[in-house]
C-alpha positions in Angstrom: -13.4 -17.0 -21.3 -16.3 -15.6 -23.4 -19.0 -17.9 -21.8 -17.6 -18.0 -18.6 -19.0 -15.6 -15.6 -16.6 -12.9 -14.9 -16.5 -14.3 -11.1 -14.8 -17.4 -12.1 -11.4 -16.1 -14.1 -11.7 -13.3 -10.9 -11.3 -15.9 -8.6 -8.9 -17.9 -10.5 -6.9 -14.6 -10.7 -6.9 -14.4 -7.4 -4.9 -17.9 -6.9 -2.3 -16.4 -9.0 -0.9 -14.0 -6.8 2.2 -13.4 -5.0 2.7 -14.5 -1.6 4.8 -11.4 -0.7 3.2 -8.8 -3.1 5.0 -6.7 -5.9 5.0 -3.7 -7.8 6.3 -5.8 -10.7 4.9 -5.2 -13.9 5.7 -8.8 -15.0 3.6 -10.0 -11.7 0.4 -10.8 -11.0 -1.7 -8.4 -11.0 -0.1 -6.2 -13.1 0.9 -9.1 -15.5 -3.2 -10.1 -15.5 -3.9 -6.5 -17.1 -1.4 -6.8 -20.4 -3.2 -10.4 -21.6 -6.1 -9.0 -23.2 -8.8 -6.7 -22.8 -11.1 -9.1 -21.0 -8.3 -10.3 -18.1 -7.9 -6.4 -18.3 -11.3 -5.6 -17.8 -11.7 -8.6 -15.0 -8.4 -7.6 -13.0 -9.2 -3.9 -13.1 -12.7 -4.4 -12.0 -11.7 -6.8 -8.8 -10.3 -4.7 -5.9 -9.8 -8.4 -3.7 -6.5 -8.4 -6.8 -4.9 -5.3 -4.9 -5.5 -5.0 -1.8 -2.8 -6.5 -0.3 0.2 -4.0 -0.6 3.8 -3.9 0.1 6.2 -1.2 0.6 9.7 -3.1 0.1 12.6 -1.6 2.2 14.2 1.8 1.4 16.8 -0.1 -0.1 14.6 -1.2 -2.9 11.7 1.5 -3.3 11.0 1.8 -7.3 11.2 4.6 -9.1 8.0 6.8 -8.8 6.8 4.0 -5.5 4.0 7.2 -4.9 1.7 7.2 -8.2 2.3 3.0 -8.1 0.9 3.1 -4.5 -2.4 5.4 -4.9 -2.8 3.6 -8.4 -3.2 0.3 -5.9 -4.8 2.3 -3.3 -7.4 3.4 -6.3 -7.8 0.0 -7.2 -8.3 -1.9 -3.9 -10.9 0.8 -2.9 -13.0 0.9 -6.3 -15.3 -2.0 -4.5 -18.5 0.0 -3.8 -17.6 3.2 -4.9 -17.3 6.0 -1.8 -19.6 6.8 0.9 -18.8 10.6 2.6 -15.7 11.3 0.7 -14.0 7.5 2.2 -13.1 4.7 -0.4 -15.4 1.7 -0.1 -14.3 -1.3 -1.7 -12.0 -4.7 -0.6 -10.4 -4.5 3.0 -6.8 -3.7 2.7 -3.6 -5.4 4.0 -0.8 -2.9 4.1 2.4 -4.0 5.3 4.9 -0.6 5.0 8.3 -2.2 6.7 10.3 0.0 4.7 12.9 -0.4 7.4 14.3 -3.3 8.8 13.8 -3.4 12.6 15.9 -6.0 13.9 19.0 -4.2 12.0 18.0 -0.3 12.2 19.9 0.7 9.2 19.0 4.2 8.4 19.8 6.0 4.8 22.6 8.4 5.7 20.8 12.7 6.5 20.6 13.8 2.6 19.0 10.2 1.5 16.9 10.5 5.1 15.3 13.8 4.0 14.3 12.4 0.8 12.8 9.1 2.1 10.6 10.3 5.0 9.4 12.7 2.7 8.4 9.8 0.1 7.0 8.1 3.7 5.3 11.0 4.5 3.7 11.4 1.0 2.5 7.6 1.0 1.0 8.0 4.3 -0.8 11.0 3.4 -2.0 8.9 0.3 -3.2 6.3 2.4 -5.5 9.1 4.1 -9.3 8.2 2.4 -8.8 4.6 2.4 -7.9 4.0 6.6 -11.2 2.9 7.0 -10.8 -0.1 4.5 -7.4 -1.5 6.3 -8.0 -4.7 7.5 -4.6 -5.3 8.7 -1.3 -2.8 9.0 1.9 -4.1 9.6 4.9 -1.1 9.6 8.3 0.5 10.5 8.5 4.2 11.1 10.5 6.9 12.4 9.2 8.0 15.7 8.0 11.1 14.6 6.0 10.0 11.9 4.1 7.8 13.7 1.1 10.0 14.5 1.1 10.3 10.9 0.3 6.3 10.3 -3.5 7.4 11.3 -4.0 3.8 12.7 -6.9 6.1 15.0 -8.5 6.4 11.7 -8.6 2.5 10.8 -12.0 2.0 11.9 -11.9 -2.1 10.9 -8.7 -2.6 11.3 -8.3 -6.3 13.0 -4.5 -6.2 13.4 -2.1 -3.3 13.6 1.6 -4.6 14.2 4.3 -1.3 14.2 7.1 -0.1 15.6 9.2 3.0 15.6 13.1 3.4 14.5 15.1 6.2 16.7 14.2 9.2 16.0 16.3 11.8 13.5 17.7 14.5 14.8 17.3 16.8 11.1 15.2 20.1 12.4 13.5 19.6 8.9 12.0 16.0 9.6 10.4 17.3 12.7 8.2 19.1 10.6 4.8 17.2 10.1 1.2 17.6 9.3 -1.2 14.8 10.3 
C-alpha cells in the first residue's frame, strides 16, 4: 500500500461499498477508516466514499441518525473545499424514504413530534450541500416539503418525492424553510 498511488486503494475502496448504503460501523466506509491509518487517511480524504446516503425508515433510524448524517454530509462535501459559504466536493445521492409510501404507516402523535423534528433537523443539515445533490429520492409529510429545498439543488439530475397525509398536530405546522 506504501508504493501504491493513493488513487488506486481509493478506487478499490470504492468497489467495496454497499449497494443500499449504511450507517454501519462494521460497513464499508466506516469499516475502511478502523484498518489503519493509511485506509484512514485514503477513506477520509475521498468524498466519492460517502456520498451516497440513506436515511432508513423511521422504524430503524439509529441512535444520534443527526451528527451520523452531517459527519457524511461533511465528508461527501470535503472535495474542493467551499466556494461562497456552499460545500464543494463529490455530487451527492440522497435517498431520505424514511417512510414507506405504498403502506403510509405513520408513528403514532408523541413518536410523530419527535420524528419530524429529527426530519426537520436533517433537512436543515442538508442546507449548504443542495447544490452538490445529484440525485434525491424521499418521503415526507406534506408540510415539510417546502423544507426539502429541492429549488436549491442547482445540479440535481433526478428528484423522485412524494408526500404522506398531512398531521393534524398544531405543533408540526410550525416550520422554517
Amino acid at each position: 500500500l506504501k508504493h501504491l498511488p493513493t488513487e488506486v486503494p481509493s478506487e478499490i475502496f470504492l468497489h467495496t461499498l454497499p449497494q443500499v448504503p449504511s450507517f454501519n460501523p462494521l460497513a464499508p466506509p466506516t469499516s475502511l477508516t478502523h484498518v489503519c491509518r493509511a485506509w484512514r487517511t485514503i477513506a477520509l480524504r475521498n468524498p466519492r466514499l460517502w456520498s451516497s446516503i440513506t436515511i432508513p425508515e423511521w422504524q430503524h433510524l439509529p441512535k444520534g441518525i443527526l451528527p451520523l448524517f452531517s459527519l457524511w454530509l461533511g465528508r461527501a462535501g470535503t472535495g474542493a473545499g467551499s466556494q461562497n459559504g456552499k460545500a464543494t466536493g463529490a455530487g451527492l445521492d440522497l435517498n431520505m424514504e424514511m417512510f414507506d409510501g405504498d403502506v403510509m404507516i405513520v408513528p403514532e402523535s408523541e413518536s410523530a413530534n419527535q420524528l419530524y423534528a429529527t426530519l426537520r433537523a436533517l433537512l436543515e443539515a442538508t442546507k449548504p450541500y443542495r447544490g452538490l445533490v445529484k440525485r434525491f429520492n424521499g418521503v415526507f409529510p406534506k408540510q415539510l416539503m417546502r423544507a426539502t429545498g429541492v429549488k436549491e439543488m442547482a445540479n440535481v439530475e433526478t428528484i423522485t418525492y412524494w408526500h404522506i397525509p398531512e398531521v393534524t398536530d398544531p405543533n408540526m405546522l410550525e416550520i422554517d424553510t
